[in-house]
C-alpha positions in Angstrom: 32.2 -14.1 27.2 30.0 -17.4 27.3 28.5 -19.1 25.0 27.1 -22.0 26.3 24.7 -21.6 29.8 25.0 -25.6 31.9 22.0 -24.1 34.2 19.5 -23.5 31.1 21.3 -25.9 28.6 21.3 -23.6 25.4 24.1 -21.5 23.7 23.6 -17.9 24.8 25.7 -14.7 23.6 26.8 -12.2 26.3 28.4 -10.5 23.9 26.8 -7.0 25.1 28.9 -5.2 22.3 26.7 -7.5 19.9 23.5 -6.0 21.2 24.4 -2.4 20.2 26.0 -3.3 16.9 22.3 -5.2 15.6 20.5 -1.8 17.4 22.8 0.7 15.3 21.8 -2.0 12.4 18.4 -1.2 13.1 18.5 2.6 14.1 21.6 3.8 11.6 19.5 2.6 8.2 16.4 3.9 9.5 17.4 7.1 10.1 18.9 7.6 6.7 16.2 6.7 4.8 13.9 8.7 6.8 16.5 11.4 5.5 16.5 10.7 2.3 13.0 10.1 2.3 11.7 14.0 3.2 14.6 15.1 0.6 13.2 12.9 -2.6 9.7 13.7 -1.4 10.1 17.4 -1.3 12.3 17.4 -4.4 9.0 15.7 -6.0 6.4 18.3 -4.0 8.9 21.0 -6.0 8.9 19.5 -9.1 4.6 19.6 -9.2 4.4 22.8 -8.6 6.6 23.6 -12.3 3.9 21.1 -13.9 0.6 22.6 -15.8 -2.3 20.9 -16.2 -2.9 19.3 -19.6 -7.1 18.6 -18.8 -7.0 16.2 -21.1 -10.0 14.3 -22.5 -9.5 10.7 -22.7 -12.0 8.6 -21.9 -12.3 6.9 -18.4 -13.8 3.9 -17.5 -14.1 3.4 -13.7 -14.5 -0.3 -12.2 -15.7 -0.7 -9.0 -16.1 -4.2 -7.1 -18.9 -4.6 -4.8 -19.8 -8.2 -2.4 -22.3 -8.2 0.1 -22.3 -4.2 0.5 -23.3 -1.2 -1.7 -21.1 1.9 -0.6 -23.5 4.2 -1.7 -21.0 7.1 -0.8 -18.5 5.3 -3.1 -20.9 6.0 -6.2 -22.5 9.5 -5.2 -18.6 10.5 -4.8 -17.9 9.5 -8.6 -21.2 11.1 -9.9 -19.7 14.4 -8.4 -17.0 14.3 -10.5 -15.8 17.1 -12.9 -14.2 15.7 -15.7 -13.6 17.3 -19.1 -13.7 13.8 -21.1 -16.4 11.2 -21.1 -16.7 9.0 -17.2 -18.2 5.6 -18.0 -18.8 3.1 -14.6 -18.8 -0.1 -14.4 -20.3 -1.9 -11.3 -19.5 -5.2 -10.7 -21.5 -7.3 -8.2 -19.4 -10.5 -7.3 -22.1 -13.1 -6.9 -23.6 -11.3 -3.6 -25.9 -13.5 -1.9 -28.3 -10.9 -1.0 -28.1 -9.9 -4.7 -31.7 -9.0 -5.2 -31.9 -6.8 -2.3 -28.9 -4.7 -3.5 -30.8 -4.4 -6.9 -34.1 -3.0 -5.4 -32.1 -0.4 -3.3 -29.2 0.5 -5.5 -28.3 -1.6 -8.6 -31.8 -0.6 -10.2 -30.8 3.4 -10.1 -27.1 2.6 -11.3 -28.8 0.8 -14.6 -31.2 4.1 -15.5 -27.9 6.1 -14.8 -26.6 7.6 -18.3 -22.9 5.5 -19.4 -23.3 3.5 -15.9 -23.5 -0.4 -16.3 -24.3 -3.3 -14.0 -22.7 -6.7 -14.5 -23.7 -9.2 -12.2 -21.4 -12.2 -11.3 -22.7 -15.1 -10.7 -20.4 -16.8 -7.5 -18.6 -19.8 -8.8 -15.9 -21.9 -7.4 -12.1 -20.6 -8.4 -13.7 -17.3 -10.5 -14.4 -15.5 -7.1 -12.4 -11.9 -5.7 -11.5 -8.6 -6.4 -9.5 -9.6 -9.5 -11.8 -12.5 -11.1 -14.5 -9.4 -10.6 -12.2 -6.8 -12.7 -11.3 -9.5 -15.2 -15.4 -9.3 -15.9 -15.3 -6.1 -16.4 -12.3 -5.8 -18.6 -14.3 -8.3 -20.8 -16.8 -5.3 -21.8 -14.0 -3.7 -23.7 -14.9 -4.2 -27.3 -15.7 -0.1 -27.7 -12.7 1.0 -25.5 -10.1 3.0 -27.3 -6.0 2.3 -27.1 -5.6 5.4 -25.3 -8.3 4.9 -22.9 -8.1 5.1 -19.2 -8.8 2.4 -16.7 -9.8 3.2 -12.8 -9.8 0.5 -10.7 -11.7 1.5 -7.5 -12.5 -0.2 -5.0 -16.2 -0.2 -3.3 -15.3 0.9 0.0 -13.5 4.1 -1.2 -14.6 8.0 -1.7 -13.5 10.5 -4.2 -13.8 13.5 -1.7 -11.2 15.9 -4.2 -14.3 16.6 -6.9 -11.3 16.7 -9.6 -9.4 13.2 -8.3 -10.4 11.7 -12.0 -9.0 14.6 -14.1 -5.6 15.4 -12.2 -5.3 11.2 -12.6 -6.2 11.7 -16.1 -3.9 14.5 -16.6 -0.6 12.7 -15.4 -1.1 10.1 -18.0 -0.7 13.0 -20.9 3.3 11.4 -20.2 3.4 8.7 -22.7 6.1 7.0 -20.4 3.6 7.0 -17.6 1.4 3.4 -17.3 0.1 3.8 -14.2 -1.0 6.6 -11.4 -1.7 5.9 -8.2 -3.8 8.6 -6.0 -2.8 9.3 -2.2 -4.8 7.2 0.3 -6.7 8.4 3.3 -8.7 6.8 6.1 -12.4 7.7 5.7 -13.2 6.1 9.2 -10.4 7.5 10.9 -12.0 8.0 14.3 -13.8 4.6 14.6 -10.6 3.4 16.8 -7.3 4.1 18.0 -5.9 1.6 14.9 -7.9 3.8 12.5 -6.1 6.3 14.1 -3.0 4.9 14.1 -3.7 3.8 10.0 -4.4 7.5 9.4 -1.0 8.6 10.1 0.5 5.7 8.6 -1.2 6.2 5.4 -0.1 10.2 5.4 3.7 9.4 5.9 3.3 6.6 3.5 2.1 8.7 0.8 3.6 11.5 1.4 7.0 10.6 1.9 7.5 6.7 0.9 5.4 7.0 -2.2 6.6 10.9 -3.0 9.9 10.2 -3.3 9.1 6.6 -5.5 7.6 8.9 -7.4 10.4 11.4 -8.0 12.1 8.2 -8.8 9.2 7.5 -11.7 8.8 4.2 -9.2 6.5 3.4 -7.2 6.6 -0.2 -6.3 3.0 -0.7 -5.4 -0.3 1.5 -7.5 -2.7 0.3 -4.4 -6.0 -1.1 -5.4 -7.9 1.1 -3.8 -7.8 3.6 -6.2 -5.0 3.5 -8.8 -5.7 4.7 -12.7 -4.0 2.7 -15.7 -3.4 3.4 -19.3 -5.8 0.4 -21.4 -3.1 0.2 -24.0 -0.3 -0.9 -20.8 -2.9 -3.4 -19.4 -3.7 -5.0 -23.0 0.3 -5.9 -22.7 1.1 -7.1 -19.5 -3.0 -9.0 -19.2 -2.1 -12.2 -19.9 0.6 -12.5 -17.9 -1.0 -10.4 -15.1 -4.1 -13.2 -15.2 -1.4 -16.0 -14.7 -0.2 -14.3 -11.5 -0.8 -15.3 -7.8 -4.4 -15.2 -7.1 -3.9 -12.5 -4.3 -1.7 -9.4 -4.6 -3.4 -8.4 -7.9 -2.2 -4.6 -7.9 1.3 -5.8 -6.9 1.5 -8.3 -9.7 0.0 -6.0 -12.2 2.2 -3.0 -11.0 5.5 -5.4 -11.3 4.5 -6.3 -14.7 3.9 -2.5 -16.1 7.1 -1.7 -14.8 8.9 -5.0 -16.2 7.9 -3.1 -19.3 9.5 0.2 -18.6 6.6 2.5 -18.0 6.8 4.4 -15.3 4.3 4.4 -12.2 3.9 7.8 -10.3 1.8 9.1 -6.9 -0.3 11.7 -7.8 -1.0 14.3 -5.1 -5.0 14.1 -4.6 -7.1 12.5 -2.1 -9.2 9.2 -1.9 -10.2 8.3 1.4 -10.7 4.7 2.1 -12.1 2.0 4.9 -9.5 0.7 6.9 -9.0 -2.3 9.5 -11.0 -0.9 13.1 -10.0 -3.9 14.7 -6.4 -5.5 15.9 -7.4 -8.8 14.4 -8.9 -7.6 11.0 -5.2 -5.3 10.9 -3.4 -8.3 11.2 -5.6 -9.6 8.5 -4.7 -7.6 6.3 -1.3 -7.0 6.9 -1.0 -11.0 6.8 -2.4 -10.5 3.0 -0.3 -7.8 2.1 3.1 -9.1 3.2 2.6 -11.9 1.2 2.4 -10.5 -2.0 5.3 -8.7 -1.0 6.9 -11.9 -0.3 6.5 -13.4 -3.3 7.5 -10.5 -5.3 10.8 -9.5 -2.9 13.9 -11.1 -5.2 11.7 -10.1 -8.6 11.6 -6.2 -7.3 15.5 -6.7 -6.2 16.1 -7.6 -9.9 14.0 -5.1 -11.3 15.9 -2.2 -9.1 19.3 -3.3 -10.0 18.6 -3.7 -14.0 17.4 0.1 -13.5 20.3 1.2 -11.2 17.7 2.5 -8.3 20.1 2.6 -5.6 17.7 4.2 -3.1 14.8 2.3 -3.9 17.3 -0.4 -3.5 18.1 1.2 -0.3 14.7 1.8 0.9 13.2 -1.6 0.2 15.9 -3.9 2.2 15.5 -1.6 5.5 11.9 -2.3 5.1 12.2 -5.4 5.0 15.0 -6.6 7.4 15.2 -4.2 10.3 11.7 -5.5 11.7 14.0 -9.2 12.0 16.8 -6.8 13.4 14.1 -5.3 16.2 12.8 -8.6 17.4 16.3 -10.1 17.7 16.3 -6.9 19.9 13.1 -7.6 21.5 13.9 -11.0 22.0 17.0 -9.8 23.7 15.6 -7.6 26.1 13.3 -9.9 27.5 15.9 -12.6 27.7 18.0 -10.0 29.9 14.8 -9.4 32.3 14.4 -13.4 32.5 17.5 -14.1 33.4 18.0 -10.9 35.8 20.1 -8.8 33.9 17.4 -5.9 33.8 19.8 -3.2 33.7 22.0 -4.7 30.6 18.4 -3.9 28.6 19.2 -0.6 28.2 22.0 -1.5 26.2 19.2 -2.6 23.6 17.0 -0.4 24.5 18.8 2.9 24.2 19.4 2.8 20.5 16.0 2.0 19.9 14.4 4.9 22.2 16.9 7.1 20.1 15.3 5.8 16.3 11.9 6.9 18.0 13.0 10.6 18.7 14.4 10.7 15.1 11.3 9.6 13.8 9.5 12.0 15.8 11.9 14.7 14.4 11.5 13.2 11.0 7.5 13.5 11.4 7.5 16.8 13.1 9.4 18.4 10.4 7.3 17.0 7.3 4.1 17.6 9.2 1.9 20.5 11.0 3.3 21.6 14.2 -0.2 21.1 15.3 0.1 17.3 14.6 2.8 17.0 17.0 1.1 14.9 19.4 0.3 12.7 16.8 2.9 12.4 15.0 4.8 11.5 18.6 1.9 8.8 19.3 2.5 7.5 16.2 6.4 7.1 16.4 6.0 5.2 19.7 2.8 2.5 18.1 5.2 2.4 14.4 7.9 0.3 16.6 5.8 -2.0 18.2 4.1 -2.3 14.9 7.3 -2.7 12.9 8.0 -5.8 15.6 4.6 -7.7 14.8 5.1 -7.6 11.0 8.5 -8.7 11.3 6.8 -11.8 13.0 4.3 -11.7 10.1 6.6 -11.2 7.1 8.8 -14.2 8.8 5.6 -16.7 8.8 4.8 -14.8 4.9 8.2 -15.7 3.7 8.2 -19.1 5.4 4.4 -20.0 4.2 3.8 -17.8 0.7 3.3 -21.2 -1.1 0.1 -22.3 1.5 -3.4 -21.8 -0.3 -4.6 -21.0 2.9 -3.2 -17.0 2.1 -5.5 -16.9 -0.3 -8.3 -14.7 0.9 -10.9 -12.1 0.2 
């Protein structure tokens, strides 16, 4: 045992025992959530099929976002909904430059369009984004009804299930719900192998992460992208969701719905989405996201232990600390091959080749046999991937006060 190296002049453990203990660390809690994970989400895929369909009636008004770009698939997608109740759309256009070009080739049919409204935003300094664009909208609620619904979509996503709207709708008819969120898809998933790579992501995230949240009436995050609220739970928690961190916005209003005690639930339809096509827009964006989660981390611990959510408990610290338990892993491996211990890496990285196969096992049994190629592509791209956003959440946790997050 040394810890102290004259040639290199650092401390250094040889410790191997050390190396296997911080692997089970990483493997041990992984696997059991990834257990526990398939059993909540099936108990939830169980409990749907006991639930009828209320088609309820309440109004809906959908706000989508737009800068720059018109996703013209975006609006034909909500036009082709069936709904029972009345659909009224707001488009907001956040100060586009090229703003009278988007009229002449789409904003001018959304105006002659029957309970469709335009509201351009005129780009000013510290009212710009995604959120300062919804608060606009919000502002146009002086007809809206308490028990109104609110769809927050985002421009770059498609309705592709024809009833997304109404089975959103119709898992509000629980007063105790505030918020639904739908399941995510990637609408450009063969653009490149990270579209690819998101595509599979997205499916385990939804169907197992956000499945068994769900059974737990809890899901941590309603994504932007296309999440429905209650009008009545947003008139509540507004003010306090407006003073919020400028970035995050769904995680801050999400936090403060369920501060409230309403519960937030996944509901199992499909709304396919544009994701990341390029490494350095993915790190982007995963940069964005794990710092909102960062500055919501010890509020979420405190919300989970007032409500006695031991597995949420669970399942949020492995998410967040075993990517700091793989790079100290990483970082020991290639310490090993530097110093020419090569074989004494398979100490670190036989535990780690053994969370892959579970994974794979974990993937293969919750998914088509005829994914099995991807699913094992995609266990062997989720460790490297868990490794760079440990990188990422340590520079998030160590920066989340820096303006220089803030980002559209």
């Amino acid at each position: 045992m040394r810890f102290w190296d004259e040639e290199f002049g650092v401390f250094v453990f040889e410790i191997h025992a050390l190396g296997i203990i911080i692997s089970l660390l990483y493997v041990l809690p992984r696997a059991v959530r990834s257990l526990l994970r398939v059993s909540y989400a099936n108990r939830w895929l169980d409990n749907l099929a006991t639930m009828n369909s209320h088609k309820t009636k309440k109004n809906v008004v959908v706000i989508v976002c737009c800068y720059k770009r018109v996703h013209l698939k975006c609006l034909q997608s909500i036009v082709s909904q069936v709904y029972a109740g009345k659909l009224t759309v707001y488009v907001v256009d956040d100060g586009s430059p090229n703003f009278e070009e988007l009229e002449e080739k789409y904003y001018q049919k959304i105006v002659d369009r029957p309970n469709w409204k335009l509201i351009p935003k005129k780009r000013v300094a510290g009212t710009n984004g995604k959120k300062k664009a919804q608060q606009t909208a919000l502002e146009q609620h002086q007809n809206w009804k308490e028990d109104d619904l609110i769809l927050f979509l985002d421009a770059d996503t498609y309705l592709d299930d024809p009833f997304l709207v109404q089975r959103l709708a119709d898992a509000h008819s629980d007063d105790h719900v505030g918020a639904v969120s739908a399941q995510l898809g990637v609408a450009n998933l063969h653009a490149s192998w990270i579209t690819k790579y998101l595509g599979e992501e997205y499916r385990q995230t939804f169907l197992k992460s956000k499945a068994a949240e769900s059974q737990h009436d809890m899901v941590k995050v309603i994504n932007g992208a296309c999440g429905m609220w209650k009008w009545s739970t947003i008139q509540k928690v507004y003010d306090r969701y407006l003073q919020g961190p400028a970035t995050g916005d769904e995680n801050t209003l999400t936090w403060e719905v369920l501060k409230d005690g309403y519960h937030t639930i996944m509901v199992p339809t499909i709304a396919n989405t544009e994701v990341p096509e390029t490494f350095r827009d993915l790190i982007i964006q995963q940069v964005r996201w794990l710092r909102s989660d960062c500055l919501y981390t010890l509020k979420n611990y405190r919300l989970l232990s007032s409500r006695k959510k031991g597995y949420l408990l669970f399942d949020m610290t492995v998410e967040l600390f075993t990517p700091m338990l793989l790079l100290f892993v990483a970082t020991s491996c290639v310490w090993h091959l530097v110093t020419g211990a090569g074989f004494l890496t398979l100490i670190y990285v036989l535990p780690l080749l053994i969370m892959v196969l579970i994974d794979t096992a974990m993937t293969w049994g919750f998914a088509a046999k005829s994914r099995g190629m991807v699913s094992l592509s995609f266990a062997f791209k989720s460790a490297c991937f868990v490794g760079i956003n440990g990188l990422i959440w340590l520079w998030a946790l160590l920066t989340c006060k820096r303006d220089v997050w803030i980002t559209r």
